[in-house]
KOLDRENTOR-509189 format. One record per residue (C-alpha): x, y, z. Coordinates in pm, 1 decimal, padded with zeros to 6 digits. Example, Ala and Ser with C-alpha at 12.3 -4.5 7.8 and 13.67 -1.06 7.14 Angstrom:
<site xx="01230.0" yy="-00450.0" zz="00780.0"/>
<site xx="01367.0" yy="-00106.0" zz="00714.0"/>
END
This chain:
<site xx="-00433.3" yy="04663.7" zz="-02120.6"/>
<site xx="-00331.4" yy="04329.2" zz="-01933.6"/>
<site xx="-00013.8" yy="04304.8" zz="-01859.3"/>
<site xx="00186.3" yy="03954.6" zz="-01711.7"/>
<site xx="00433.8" yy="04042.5" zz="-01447.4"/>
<site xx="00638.8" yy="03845.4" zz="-01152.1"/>
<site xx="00518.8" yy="03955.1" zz="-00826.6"/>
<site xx="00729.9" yy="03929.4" zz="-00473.6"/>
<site xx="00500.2" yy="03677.3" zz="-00352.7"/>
<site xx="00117.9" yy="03593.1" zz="-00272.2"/>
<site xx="00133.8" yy="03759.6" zz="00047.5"/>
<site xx="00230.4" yy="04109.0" zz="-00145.4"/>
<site xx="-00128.3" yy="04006.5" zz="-00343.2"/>
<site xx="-00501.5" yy="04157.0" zz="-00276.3"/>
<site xx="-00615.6" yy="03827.4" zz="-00069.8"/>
<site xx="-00992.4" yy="03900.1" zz="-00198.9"/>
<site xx="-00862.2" yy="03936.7" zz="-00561.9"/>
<site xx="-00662.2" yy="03599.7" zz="-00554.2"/>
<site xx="-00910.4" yy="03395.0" zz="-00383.2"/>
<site xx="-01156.7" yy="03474.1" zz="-00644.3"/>
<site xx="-00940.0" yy="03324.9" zz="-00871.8"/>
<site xx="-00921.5" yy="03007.1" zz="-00670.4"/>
<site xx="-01287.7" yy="03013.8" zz="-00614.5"/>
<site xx="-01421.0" yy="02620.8" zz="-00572.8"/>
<site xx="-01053.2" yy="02503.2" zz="-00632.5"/>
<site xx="-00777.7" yy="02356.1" zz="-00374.5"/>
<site xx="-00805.5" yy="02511.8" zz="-00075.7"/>
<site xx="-00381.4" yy="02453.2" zz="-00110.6"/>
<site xx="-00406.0" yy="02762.1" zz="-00367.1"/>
<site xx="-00556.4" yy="02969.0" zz="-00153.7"/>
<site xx="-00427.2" yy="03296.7" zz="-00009.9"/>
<site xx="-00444.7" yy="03215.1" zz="00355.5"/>
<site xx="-00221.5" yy="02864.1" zz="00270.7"/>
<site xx="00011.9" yy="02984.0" zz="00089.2"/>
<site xx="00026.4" yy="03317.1" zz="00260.1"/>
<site xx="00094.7" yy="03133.5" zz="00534.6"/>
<site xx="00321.7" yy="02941.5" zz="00369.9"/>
<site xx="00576.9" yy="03292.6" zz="00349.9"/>
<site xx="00471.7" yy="03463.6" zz="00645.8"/>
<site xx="00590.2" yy="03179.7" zz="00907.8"/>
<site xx="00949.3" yy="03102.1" zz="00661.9"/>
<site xx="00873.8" yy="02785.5" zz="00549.5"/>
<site xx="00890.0" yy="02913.8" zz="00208.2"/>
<site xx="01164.5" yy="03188.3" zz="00145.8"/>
<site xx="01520.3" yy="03232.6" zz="00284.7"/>
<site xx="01782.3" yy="02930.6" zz="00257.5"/>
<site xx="01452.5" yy="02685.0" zz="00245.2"/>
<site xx="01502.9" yy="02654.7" zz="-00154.7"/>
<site xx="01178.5" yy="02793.5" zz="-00197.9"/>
<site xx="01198.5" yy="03140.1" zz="-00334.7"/>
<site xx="00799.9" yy="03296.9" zz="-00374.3"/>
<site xx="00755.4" yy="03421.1" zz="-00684.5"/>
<site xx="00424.6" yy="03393.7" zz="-00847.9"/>
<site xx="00328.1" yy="03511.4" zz="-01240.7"/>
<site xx="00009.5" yy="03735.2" zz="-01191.8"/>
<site xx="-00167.8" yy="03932.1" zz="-01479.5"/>
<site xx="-00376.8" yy="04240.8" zz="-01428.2"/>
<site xx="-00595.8" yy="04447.3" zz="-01599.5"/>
<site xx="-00712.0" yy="04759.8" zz="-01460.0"/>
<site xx="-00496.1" yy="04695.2" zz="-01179.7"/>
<site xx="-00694.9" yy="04394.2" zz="-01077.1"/>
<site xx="-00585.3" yy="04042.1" zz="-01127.4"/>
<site xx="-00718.6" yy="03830.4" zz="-01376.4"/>
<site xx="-00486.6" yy="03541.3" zz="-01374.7"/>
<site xx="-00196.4" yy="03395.6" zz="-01161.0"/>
<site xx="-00009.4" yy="03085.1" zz="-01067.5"/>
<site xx="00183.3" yy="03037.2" zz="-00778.4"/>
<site xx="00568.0" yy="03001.5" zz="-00901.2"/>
<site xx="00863.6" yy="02932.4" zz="-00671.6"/>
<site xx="01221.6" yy="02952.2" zz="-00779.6"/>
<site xx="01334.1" yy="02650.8" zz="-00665.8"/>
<site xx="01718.0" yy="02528.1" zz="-00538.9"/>
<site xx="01624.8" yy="02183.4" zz="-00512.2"/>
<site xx="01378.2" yy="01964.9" zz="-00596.9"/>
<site xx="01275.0" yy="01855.7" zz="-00225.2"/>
<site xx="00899.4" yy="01901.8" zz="-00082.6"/>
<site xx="00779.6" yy="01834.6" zz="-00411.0"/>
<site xx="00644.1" yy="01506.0" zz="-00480.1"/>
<site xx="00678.4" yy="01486.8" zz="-00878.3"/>
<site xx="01047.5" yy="01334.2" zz="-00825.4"/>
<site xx="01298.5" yy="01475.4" zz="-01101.9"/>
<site xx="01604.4" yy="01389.6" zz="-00903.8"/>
<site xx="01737.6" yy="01129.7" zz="-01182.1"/>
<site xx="01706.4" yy="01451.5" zz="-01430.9"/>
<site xx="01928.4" yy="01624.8" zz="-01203.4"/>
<site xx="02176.6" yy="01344.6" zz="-01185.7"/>
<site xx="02190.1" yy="01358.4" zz="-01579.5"/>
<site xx="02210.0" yy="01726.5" zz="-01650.2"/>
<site xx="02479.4" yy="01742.3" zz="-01350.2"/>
<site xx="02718.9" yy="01414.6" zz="-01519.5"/>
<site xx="02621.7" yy="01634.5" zz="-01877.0"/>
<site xx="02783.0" yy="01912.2" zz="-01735.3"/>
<site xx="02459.2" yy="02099.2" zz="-01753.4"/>
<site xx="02334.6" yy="02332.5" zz="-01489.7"/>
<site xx="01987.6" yy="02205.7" zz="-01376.8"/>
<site xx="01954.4" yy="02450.0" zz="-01047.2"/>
<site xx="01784.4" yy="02680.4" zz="-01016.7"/>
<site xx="01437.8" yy="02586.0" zz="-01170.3"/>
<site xx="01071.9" yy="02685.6" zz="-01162.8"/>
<site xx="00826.9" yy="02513.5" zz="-01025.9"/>
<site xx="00429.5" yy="02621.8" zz="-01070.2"/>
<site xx="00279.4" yy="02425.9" zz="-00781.4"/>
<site xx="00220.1" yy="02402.7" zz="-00388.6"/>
<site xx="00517.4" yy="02328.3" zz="-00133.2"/>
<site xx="00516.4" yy="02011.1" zz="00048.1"/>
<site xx="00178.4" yy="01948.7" zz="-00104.1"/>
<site xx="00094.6" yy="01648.2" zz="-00318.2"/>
<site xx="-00275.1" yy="01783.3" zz="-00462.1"/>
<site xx="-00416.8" yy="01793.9" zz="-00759.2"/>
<site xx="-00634.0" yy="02079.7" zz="-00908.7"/>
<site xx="-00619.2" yy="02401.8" zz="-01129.5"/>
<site xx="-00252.0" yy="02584.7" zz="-01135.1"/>
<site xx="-00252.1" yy="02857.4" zz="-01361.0"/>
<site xx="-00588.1" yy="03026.4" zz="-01220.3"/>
<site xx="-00813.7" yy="03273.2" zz="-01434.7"/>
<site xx="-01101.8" yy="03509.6" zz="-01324.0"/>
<site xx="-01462.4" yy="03415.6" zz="-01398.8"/>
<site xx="-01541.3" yy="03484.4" zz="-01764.8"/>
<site xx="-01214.5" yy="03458.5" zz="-01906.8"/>
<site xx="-01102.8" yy="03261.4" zz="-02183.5"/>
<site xx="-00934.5" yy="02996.6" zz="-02005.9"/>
<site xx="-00745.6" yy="02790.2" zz="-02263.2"/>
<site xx="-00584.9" yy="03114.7" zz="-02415.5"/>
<site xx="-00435.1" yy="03186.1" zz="-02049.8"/>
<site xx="-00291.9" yy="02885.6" zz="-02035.6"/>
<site xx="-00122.2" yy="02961.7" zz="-02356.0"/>
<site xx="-00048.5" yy="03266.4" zz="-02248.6"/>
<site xx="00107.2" yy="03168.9" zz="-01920.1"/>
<site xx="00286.0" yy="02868.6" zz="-02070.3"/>
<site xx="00487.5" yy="03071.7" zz="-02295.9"/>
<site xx="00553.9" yy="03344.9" zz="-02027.7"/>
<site xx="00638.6" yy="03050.8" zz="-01844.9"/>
<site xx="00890.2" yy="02937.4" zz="-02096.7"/>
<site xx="01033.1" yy="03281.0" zz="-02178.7"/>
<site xx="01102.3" yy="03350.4" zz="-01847.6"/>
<site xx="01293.7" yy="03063.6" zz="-01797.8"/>
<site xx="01493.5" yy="03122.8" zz="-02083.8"/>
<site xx="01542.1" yy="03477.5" zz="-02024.5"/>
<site xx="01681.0" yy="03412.6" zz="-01703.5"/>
<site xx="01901.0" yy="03119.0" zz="-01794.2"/>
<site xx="01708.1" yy="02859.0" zz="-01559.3"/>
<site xx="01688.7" yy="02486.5" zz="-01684.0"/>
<site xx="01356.8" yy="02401.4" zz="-01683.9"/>
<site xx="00993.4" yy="02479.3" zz="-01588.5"/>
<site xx="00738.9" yy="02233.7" zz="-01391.8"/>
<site xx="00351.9" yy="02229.2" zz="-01352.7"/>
<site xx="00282.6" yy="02005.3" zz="-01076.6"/>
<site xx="00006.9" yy="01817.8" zz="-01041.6"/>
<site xx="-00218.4" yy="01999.4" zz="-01284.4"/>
<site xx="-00589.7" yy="01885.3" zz="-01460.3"/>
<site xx="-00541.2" yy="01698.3" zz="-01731.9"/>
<site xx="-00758.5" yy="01938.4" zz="-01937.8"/>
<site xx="-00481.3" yy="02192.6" zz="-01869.8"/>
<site xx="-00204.9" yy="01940.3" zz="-02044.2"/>
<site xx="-00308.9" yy="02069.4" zz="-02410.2"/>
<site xx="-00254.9" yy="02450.8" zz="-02400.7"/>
<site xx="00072.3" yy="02417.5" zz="-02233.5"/>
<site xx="00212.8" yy="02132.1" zz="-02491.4"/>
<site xx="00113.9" yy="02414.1" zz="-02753.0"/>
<site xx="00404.4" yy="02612.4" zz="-02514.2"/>
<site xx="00672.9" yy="02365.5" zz="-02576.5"/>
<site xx="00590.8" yy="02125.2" zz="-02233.8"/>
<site xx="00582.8" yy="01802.2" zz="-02207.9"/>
<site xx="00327.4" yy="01586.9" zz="-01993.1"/>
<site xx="00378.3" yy="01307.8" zz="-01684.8"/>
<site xx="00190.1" yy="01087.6" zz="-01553.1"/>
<site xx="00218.3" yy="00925.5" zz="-01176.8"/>
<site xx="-00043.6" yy="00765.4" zz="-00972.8"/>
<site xx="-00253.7" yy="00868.2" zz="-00638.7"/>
<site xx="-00449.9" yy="00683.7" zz="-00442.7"/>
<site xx="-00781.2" yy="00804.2" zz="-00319.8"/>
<site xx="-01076.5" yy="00700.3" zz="-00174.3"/>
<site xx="-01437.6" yy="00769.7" zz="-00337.7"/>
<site xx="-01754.8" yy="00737.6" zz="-00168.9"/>
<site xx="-02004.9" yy="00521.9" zz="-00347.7"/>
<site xx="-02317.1" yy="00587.8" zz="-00138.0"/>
<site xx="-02187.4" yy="00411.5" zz="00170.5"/>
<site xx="-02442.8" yy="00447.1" zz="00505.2"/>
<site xx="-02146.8" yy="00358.5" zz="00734.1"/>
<site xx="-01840.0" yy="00253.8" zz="00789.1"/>
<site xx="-01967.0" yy="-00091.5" zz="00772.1"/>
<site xx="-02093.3" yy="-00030.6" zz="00514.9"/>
<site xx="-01787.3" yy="00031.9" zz="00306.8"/>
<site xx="-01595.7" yy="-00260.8" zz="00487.0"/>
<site xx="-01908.8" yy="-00475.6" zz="00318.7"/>
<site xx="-01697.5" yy="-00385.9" zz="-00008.6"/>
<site xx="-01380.7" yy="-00625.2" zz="00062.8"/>
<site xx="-01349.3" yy="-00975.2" zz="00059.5"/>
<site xx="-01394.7" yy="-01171.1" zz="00394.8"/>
<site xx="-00998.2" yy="-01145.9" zz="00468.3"/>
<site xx="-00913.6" yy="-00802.1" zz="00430.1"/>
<site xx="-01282.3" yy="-00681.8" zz="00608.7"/>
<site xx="-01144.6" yy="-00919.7" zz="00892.7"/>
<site xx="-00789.6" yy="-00777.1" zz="00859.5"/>
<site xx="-00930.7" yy="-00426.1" zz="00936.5"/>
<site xx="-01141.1" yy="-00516.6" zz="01188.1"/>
<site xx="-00863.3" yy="-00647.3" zz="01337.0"/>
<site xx="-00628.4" yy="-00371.2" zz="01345.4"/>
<site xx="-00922.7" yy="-00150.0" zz="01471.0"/>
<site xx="-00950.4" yy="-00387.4" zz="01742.1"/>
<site xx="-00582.7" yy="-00375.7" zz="01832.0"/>
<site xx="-00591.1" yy="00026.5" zz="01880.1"/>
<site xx="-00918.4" yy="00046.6" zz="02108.1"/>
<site xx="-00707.0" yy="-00285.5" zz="02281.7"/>
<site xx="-00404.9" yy="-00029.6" zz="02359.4"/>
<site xx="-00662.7" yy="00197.2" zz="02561.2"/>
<site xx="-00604.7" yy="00464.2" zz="02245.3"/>
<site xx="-00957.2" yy="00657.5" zz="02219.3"/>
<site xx="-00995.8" yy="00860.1" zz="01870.0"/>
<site xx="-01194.0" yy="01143.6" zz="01745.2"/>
<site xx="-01237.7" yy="01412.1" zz="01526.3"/>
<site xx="-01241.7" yy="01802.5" zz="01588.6"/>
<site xx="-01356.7" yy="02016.9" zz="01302.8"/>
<site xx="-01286.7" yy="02403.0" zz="01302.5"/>
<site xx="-01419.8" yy="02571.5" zz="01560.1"/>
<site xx="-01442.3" yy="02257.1" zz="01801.5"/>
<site xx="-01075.0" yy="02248.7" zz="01814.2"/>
<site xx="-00893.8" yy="02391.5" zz="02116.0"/>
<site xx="-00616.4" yy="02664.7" zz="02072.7"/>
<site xx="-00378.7" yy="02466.6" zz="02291.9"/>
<site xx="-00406.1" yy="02160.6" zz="02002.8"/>
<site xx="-00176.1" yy="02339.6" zz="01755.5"/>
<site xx="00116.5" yy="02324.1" zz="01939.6"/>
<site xx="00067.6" yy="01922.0" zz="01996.1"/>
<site xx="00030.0" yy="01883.7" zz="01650.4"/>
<site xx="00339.5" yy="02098.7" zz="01502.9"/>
<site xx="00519.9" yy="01837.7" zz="01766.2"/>
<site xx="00347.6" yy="01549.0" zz="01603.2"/>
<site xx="00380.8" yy="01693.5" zz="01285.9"/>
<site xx="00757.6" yy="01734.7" zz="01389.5"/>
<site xx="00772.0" yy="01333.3" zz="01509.0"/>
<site xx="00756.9" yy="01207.0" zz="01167.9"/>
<site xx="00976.0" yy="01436.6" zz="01000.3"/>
<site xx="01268.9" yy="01378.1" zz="01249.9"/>
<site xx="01204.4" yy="01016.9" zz="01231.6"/>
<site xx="01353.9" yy="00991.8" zz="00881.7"/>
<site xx="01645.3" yy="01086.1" zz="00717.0"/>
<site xx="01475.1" yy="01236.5" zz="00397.8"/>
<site xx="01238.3" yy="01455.1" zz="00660.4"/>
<site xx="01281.7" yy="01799.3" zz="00623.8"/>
<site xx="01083.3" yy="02011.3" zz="00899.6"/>
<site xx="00946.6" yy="02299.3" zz="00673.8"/>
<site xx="00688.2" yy="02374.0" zz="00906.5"/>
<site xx="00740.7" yy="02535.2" zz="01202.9"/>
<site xx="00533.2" yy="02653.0" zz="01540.7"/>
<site xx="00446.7" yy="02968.4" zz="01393.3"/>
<site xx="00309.5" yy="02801.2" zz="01081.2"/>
<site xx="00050.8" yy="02640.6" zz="01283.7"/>
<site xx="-00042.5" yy="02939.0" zz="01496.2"/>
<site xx="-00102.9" yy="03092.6" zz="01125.4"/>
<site xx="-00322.0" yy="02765.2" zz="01092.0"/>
<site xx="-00519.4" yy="02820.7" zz="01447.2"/>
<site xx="-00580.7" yy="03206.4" zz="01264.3"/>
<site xx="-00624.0" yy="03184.5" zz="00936.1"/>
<site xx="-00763.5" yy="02851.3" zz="00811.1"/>
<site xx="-00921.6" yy="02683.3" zz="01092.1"/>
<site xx="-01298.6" yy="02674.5" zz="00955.6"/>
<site xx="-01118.8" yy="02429.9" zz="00693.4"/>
<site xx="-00950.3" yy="02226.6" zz="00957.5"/>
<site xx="-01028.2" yy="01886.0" zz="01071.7"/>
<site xx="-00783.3" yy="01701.9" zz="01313.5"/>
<site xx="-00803.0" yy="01314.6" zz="01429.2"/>
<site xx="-00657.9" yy="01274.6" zz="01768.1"/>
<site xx="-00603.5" yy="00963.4" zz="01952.2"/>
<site xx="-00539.8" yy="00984.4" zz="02326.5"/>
<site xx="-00359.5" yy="00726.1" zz="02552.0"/>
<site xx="-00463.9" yy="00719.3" zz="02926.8"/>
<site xx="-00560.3" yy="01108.1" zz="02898.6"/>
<site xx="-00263.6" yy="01227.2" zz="02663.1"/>
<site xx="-00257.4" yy="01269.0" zz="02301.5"/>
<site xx="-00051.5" yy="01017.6" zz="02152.1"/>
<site xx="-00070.4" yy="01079.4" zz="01774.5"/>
<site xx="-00300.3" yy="01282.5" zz="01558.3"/>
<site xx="-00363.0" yy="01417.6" zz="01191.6"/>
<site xx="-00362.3" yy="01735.5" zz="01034.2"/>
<site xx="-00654.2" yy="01715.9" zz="00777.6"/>
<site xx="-00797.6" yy="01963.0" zz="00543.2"/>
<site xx="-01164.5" yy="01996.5" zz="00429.5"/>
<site xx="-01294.3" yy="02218.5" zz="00115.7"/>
<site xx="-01662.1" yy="02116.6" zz="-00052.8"/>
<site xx="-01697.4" yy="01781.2" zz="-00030.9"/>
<site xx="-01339.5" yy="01654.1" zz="-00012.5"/>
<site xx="-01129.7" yy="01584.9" zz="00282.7"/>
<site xx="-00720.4" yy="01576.2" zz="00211.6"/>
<site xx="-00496.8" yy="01413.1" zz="00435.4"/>
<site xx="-00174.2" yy="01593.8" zz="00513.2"/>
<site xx="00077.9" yy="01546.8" zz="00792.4"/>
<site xx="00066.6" yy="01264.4" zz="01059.5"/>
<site xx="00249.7" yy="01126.1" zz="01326.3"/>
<site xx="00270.7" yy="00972.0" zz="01700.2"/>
<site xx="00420.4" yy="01066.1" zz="01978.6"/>
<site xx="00436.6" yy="00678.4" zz="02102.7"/>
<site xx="00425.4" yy="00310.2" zz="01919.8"/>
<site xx="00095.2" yy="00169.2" zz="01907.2"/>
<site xx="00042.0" yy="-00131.5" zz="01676.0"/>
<site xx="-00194.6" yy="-00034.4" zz="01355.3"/>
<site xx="-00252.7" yy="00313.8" zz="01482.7"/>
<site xx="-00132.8" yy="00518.0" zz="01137.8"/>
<site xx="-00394.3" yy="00314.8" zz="00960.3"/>
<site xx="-00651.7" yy="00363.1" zz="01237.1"/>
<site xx="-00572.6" yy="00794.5" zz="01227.2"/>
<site xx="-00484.0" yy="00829.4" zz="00890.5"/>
<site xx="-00721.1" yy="00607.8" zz="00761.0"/>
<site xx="-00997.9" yy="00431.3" zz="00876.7"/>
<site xx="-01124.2" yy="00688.7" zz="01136.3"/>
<site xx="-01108.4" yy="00936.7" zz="00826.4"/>
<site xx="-01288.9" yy="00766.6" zz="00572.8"/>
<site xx="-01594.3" yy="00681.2" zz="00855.5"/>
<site xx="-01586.0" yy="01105.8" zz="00880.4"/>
<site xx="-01602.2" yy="01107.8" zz="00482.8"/>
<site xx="-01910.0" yy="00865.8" zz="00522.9"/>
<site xx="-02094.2" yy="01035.5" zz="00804.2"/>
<site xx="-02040.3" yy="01395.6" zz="00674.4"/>
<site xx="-02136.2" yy="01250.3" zz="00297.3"/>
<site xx="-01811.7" yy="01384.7" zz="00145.2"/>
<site xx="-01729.5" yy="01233.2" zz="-00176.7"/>
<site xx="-01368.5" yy="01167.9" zz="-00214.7"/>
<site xx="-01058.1" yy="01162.0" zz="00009.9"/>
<site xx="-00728.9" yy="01232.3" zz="-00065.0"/>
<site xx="-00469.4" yy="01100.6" zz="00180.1"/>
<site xx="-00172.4" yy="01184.4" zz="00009.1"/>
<site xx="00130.2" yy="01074.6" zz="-00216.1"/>
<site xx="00280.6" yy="00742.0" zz="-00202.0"/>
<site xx="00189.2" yy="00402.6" zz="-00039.5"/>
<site xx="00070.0" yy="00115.8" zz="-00245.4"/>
<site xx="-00021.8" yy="00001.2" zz="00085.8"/>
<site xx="-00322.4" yy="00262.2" zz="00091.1"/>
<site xx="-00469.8" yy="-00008.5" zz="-00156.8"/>
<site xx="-00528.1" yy="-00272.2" zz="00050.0"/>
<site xx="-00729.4" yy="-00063.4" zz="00248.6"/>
<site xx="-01028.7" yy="00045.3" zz="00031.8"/>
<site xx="-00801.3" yy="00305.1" zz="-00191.0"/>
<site xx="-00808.5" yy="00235.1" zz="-00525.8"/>
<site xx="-00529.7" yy="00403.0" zz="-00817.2"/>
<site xx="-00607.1" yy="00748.4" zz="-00963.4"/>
<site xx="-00367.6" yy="00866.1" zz="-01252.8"/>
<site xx="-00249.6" yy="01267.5" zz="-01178.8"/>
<site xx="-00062.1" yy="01493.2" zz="-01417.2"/>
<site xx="00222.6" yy="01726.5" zz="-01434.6"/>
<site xx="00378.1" yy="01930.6" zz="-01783.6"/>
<site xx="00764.2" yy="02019.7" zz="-01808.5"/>
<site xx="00962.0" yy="02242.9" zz="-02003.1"/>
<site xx="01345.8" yy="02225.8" zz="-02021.8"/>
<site xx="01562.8" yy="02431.6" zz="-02211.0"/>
<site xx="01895.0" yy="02255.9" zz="-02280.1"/>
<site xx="01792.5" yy="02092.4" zz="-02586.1"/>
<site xx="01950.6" yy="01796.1" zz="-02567.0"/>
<site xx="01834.2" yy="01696.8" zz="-02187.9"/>
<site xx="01509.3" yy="01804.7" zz="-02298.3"/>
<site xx="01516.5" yy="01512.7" zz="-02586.2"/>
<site xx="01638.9" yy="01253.7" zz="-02331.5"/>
<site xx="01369.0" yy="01348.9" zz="-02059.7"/>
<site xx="01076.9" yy="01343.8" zz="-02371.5"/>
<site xx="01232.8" yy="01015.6" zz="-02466.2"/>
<site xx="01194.9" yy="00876.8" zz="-02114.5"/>
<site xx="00876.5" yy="01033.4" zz="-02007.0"/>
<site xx="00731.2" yy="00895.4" zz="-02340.6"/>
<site xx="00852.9" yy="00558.0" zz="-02230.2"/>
<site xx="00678.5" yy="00610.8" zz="-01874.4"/>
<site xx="00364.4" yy="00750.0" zz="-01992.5"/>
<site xx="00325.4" yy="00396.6" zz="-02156.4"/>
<site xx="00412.2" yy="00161.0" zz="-01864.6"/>
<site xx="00192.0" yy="00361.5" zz="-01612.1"/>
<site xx="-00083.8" yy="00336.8" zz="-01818.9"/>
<site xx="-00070.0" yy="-00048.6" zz="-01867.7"/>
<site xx="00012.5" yy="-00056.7" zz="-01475.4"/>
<site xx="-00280.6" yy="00143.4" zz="-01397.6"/>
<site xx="-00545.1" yy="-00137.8" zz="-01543.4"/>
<site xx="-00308.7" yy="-00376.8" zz="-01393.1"/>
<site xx="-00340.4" yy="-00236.6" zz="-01022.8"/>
<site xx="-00651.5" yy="-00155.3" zz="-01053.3"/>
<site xx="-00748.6" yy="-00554.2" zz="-01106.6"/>
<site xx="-00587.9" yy="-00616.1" zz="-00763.5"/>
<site xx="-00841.2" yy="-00360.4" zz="-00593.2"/>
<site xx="-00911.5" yy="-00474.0" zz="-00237.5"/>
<site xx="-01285.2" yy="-00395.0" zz="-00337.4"/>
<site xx="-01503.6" yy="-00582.0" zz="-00475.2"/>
<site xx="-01675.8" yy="-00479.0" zz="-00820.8"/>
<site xx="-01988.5" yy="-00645.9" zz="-00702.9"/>
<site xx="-02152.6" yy="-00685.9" zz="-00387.3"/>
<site xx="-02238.9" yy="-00992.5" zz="-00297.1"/>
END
C-alpha cells in the first residue's frame, strides 16, 4: 500500500532513499542542499520558511516526494506573486500562509515532484497535484505554487486544478566553442571589443582570478565567501541574509565535490568571489559579491571567467541565475521557465487566471522579440 503523507522535513528523510529520487536532477533537490538548508536555520524558525515536504512510501521506502515549505511570505523565491498578495489583502482575503513546492533562495529549473525509477510518472504528478490541492484546502491556506518546474510536468498538474506561468532566464549554451575566443568570435566587432575591454580593466586593477573546484579549495575559503556572500546582501535593501556561517561550513562538509568558486585577489587578498555549483555538465551560478569596487569585476567573476571554465571543462550550459537583461549583452541569450499555481478563493483565483492568461501571451511574443536582439551572431562570419 502507498500511502502520501507530510513529513517534518528532508533532513528527518533516508538521504540514500531521497537522492535516488533526484538521481541526474538539480543538485538544488538534493538531500545534502536542502538538508543543509534546515540544519544551519536558514530554513525554519521566524525565516518564513517552514520545511515540510509531501513524501509517499511504499513498503516503508519512498517512492515519490517534493520538497514543500509553508511559506509566510513570498521572499527568496524568485517567481514574484507580491501583486497577488496586494489584491487578496485590499479583497479582504487572507493570502498568508501558502505553499510553495520549490527550492529557497534558488532560481533553478528542473523536476519538483520527484518519482523512483520505474514509476509511472505522469500519474504522480496527478497524484501529488491533487494532494497538493487538498491539502491546501484542508488546511485553509490560499494557494499552492510549483516553482520553476519542466514544462512536461505543466499537464498533469492543470488536470489538478493549477494554472501555468511563464517568466524568462537567461543562460548560456555551449555550441562547440575551443576557447574563450572562440565564443567572443560569436559577437559583433563592438560588443567582442566591449568585453575585451572590461577584461582588460580588471587584470589593469592588479585583480588576478581563478577557479577552485572541490577538493582544490582550502577550508579557510568558506568563511571569506559567507562574508562575500554577506557583502551583497547587506548592500541592498531587499537583501535578506538567509545564509549564515554555519551554512557554509555545511557546504565545506557536505557538498564540496560539487563546488566550484571564482576568486579574484587584489595585491594578495581576496577581493570578491563566486559561489558556483557544478552537477553533469552544467555549471549554476549562485551568490556573488566583493569585498572592494573594482570597475567591470561582477562581469569578469560572474561571467566571463565562468563561461571560459564551461568551455575548457566542455560543459554544456550555464545557468547564472534570475534576473538581468544585462546578462544578454554578454553572450546569454532568453530561455522561457515554468511554474503552475493553485489558489483557492475562487474569485482571486479567476482574476490571477485572467492575468496570467494575459502574460503567458506577451512573454511569448517578447521572447522572439529579445531573442532578435541576441548579442550573438546567427552566423559566423
Amino acid at each position: 500500500m502507498t500511502e502520501i503523507e507530510i513529513a517534518d522535513g528532508i533532513a528527518d528523510l533516508p538521504r540514500a532513499e531521497w537522492d535516488a529520487l533526484v538521481a541526474d536532477g538539480s543538485p538544488f533537490l538534493e538531500w545534502d542542499w536542502l538538508a543543509s538548508l534546515e540544519a544551519s536555520g536558514a530554513v525554519g524558525g521566524d525565516t518564513g520558511w517552514t520545511p515540510r515536504p509531501l513524501i509517499a512510501r511504499r513498503g516503508g521506502r519512498l517512492v515519490a516526494a517534493c520538497p514543500l515549505y509553508v511559506k509566510a511570505n513570498s521572499e527568496g523565491e524568485f517567481v514574484f506573486d507580491f501583486a497577488w498578495a496586494d489584491a487578496a489583502l485590499r479583497s479582504g482575503i487572507r493570502y498568508y500562509p501558502k505553499l510553495l513546492v520549490g527550492v529557497p533562495f534558488t532560481p533553478v529549473a528542473g523536476q519538483r515532484i520527484l518519482t523512483a525509477a520505474g514509476e509511472d510518472r505522469a500519474a504522480w504528478l496527478r497524484r501529488f497535484g491533487e494532494a497538493l490541492r487538498e491539502t491546501c484546502l484542508a488546511a485553509g491556506l490560499s494557494s499552492v505554487h510549483v516553482n520553476f518546474c519542466p514544462p512536461e510536468d505543466l499537464a498533469p498538474l492543470e488536470q489538478a486544478g493549477f494554472v501555468r506561468r511563464l517568466g524568462i532566464q537567461y543562460q548560456w549554451r555551449n555550441e562547440g566553442y575551443a576557447s574563450f575566443d572562440d565564443f567572443l568570435g560569436r559577437f559583433r566587432s563592438k560588443r567582442r571589443n566591449q568585453i575585451r575591454r572590461e577584461r582588460r580593466d580588471v587584470r589593469t586593477s592588479g585583480v588576478r582570478i581563478e577557479i577552485l573546484d572541490g577538493d582544490d579549495i582550502p577550508d579557510e575559503l568558506f568563511p571569506t565567501m559567507h562574508r562575500i556572500y554577506r557583502s551583497t546582501v547587506d548592500a541592498y535593501l531587499w537583501g535578506r541574509p538567509y545564509l549564515n556561517e554555519r551554512f557554509f561550513a555545511l557546504l565545506r562538509e557536505r557538498l564540496r565535490r560539487r563546488l566550484s568558486f571564482v576568486v579574484a585577489r587584489q595585491d594578495g587578498a581576496v577581493v570578491a568571489g563566486a559561489v558556483n555549483v557544478r552537477k553533469g555538465s552544467v555549471l549554476y551560478g549562485r551568490y556573488w559579491g566583493a569585498l572592494r569596487p573594482v570597475r567591470h569585476l561582477h562581469f569578469d567573476v560572474c561571467y566571463y571567467t565562468a563561461v571560459e571554465h564551461c568551455i575548457a571543462q566542455g560543459l554544456e550550459r550555464f545557468e547564472p541565475g534570475a534576473g538581468g537583461e544585462f546578462k544578454q549583452v554578454r553572450g546569454f541569450d532568453p530561455q522561457l521557465t515554468y511554474s503552475a499555481h493553485f489558489v483557492a478563493e475562487p474569485r482571486l483565483a479567476r482574476a490571477i487566471a485572467l492575468h496570467l492568461e494575459t502574460e503567458r501571451h506577451q512573454v511569448e511574443r517578447g521572447l522572439d522579440w529579445i531573442r532578435a536582439q541576441s548579442a550573438l551572431k546567427r552566423e559566423v562570419d
